[in-house]
FIDRENDREN-941818 format. One record per residue: residue in three letters; x, z, y of N, C-alpha, C in turn. Coordinates in steps of 0.1 Angstrom, whole numbers, padded with zeros to 4 digits, always signed. Layout:
BEGIN
alaXZYXZYXZY...
END
This chain:
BEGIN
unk-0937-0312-1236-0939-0301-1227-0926-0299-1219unk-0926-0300-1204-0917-0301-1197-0917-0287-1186unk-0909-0284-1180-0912-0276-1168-0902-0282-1152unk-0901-0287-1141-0891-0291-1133-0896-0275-1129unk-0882-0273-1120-0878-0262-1110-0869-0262-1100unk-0878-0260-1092-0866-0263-1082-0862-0244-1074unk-0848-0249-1074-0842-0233-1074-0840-0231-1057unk-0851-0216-1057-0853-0216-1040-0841-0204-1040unk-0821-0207-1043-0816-0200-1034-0802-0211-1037unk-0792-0210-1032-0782-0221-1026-0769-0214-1038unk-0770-0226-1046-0758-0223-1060-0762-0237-1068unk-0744-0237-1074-0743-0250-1081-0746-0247-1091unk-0754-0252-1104-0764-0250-1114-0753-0257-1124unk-0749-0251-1134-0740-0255-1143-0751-0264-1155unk-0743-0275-1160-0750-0281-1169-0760-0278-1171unk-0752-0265-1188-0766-0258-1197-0772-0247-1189unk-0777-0248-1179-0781-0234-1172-0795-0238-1174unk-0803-0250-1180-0812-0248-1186-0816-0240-1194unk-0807-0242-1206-0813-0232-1216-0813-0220-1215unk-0801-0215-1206-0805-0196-1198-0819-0196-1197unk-0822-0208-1187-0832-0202-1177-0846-0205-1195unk-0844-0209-1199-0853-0213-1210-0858-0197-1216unk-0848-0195-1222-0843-0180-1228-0853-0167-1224unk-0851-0170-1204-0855-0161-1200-0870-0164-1199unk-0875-0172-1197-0888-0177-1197-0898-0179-1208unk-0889-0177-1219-0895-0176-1233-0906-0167-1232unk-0917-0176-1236-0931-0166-1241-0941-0165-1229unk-0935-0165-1215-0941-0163-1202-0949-0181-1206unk-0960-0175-1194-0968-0185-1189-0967-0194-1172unk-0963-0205-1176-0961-0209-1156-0972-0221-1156unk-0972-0221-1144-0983-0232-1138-0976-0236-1127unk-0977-0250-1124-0973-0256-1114-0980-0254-1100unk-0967-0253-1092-0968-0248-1079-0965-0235-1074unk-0964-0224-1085-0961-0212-1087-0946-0210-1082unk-0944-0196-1082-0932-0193-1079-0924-0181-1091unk-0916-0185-1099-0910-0175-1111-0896-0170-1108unk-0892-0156-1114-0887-0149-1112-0879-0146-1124unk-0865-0148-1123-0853-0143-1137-0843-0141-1132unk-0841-0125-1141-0830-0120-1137-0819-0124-1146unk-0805-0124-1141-0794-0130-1143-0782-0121-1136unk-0773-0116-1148-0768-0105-1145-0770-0092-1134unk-0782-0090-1134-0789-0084-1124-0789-0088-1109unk-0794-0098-1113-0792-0103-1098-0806-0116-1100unk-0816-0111-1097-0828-0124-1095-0829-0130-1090unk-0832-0143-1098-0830-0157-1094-0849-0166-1090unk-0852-0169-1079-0866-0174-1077-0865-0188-1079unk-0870-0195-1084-0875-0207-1090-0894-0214-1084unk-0894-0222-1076-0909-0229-1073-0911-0241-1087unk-0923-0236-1097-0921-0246-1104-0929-0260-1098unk-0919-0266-1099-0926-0284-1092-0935-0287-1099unk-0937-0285-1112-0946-0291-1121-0943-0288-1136unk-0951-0282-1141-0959-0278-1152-0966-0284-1159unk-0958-0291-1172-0972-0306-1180-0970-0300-1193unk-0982-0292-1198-0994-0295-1192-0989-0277-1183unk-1001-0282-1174-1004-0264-1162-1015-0257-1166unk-1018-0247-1173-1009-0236-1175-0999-0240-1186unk-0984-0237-1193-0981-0243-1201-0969-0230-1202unk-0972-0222-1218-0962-0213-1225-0953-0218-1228unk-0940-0214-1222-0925-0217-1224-0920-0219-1238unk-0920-0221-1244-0915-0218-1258-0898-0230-1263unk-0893-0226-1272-0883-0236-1278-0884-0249-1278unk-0892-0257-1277-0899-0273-1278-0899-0277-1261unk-0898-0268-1250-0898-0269-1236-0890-0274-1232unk-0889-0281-1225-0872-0293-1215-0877-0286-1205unk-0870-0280-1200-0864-0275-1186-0857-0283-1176unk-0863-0284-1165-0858-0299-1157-0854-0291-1141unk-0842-0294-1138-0841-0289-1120-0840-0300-1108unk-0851-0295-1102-0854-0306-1091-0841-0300-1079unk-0834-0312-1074-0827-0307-1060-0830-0314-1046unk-0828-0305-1035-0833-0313-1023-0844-0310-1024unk-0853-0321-1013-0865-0318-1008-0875-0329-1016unk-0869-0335-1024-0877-0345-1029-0882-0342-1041unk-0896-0343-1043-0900-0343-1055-0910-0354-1060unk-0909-0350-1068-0914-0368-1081-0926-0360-1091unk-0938-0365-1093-0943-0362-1105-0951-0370-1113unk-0948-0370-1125-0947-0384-1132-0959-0377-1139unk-0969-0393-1140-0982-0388-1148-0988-0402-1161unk-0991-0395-1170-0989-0406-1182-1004-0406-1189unk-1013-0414-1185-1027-0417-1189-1029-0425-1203unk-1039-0422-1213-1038-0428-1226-1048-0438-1221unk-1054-0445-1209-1057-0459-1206-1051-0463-1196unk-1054-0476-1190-1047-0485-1179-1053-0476-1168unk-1046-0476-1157-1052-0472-1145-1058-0481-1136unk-1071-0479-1133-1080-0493-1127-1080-0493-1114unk-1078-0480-1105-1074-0476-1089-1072-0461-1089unk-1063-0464-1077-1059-0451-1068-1065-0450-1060unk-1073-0437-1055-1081-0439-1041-1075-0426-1030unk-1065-0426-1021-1061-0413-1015-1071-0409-1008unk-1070-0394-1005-1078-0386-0994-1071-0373-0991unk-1075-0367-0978-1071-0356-0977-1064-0347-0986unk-1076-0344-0995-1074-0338-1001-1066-0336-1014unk-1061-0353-1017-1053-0353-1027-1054-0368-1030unk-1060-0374-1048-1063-0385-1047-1069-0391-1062unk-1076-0399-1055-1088-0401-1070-1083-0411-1081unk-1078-0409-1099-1077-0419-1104-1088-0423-1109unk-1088-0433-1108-1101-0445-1118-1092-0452-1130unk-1104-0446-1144-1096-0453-1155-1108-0461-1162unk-1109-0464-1173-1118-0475-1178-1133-0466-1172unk-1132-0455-1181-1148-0450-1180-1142-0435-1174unk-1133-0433-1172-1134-0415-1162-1126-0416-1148unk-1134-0411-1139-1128-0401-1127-1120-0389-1130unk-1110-0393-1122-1099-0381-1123-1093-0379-1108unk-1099-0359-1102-1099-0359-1085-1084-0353-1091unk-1075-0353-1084-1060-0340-1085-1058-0343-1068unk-1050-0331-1068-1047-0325-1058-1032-0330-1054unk-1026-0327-1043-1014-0333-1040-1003-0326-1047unk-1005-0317-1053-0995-0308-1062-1003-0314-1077unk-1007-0326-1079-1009-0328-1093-1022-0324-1103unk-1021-0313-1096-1035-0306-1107-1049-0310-1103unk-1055-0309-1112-1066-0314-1121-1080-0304-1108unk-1088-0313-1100-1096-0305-1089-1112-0309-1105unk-1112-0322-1104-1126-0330-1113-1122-0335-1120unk-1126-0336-1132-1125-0349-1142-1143-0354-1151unk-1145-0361-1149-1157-0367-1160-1156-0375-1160unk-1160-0383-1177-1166-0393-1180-1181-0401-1176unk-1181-0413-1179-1191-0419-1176-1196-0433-1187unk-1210-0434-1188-1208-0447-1196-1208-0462-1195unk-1212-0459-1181-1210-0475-1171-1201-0469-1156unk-1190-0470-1150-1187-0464-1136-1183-0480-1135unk-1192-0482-1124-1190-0495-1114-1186-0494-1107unk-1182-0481-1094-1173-0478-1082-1173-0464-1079unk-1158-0463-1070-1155-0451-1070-1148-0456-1052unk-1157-0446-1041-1150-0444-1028-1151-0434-1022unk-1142-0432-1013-1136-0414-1005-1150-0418-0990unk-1156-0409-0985-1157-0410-0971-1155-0391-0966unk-1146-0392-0960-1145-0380-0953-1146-0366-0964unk-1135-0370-0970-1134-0359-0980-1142-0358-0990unk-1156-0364-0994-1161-0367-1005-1162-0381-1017unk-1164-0376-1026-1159-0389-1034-1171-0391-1036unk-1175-0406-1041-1189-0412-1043-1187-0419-1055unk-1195-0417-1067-1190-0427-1076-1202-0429-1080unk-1207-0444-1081-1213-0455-1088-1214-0452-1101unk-1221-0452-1108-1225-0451-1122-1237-0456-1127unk-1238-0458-1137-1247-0463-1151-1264-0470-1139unk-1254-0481-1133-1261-0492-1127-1271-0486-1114unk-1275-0476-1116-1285-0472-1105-1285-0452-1104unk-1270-0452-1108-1267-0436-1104-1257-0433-1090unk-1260-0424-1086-1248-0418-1074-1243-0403-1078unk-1231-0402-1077-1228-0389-1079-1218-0385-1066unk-1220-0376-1055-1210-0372-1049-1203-0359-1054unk-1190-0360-1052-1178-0347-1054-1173-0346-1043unk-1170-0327-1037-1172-0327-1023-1157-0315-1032unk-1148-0319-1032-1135-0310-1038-1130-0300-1021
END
């Protein structure tokens, strides 16, 4: 369970200024994309969380606190099968794994997911997804 943050005001972040910010976030609930709020010698500090794994995800002791800087951000995603295609679209972008569709959004999160017990193809046309299934099925997803 991880949290990145990237800190929306202009200050050099000391090492352990994780665990402060941990401290303070103890027990709260964040979701990625959100924007959190901790005060620090009375003085509040705003925080955009980049990413939240899992989203929604309770802060607790076992949490790595991570600070994103700059404009760049990274979000790393770790599947328990191989990944068979990427499909981008507007709206975000579709993974294909042995037997499941998975739609996420450009911030990561989770729009569709289902399994299937045959998926033969998976393609975008104009913001809808089309997936192929169990030899003579169509399913479209209109996220």
């Amino acid at each position: 369970m991880r949290i990145v943050l990237k800190p929306l005001f202009d200050a050099e972040l000391p090492p352990d200024f994780s665990e402060v910010i941990k401290s303070k976030l103890g027990g709260r609930e964040v979701r990625t994309g959100e924007e959190v709020e901790v005060e620090i010698l009375g003085k509040p500090l705003r925080f955009k969380v980049v990413l939240a794994e899992p989203s929604p995800l309770k802060v607790g002791n076992e949490t790595r606190i991570e600070f994103s800087s700059g404009e760049i951000e990274v979000l790393d995603f770790e599947f328990e099968e191989p990944v068979r295609e990427v499909v981008p679209f507007e709206r975000g972008f579709v993974v294909v794994l042995n037997n499941k569709v998975l739609i996420l959004n450009h911030d990561g999160q989770k729009i569709y997911s289902d399994e299937f017990d045959e998926l033969n193809e998976v393609r975008v046309s104009k913001g809808t997804v089309v997936i192929v299934h169990d030899k003579n099925k169509l399913r479209l997803v209109k996220p």
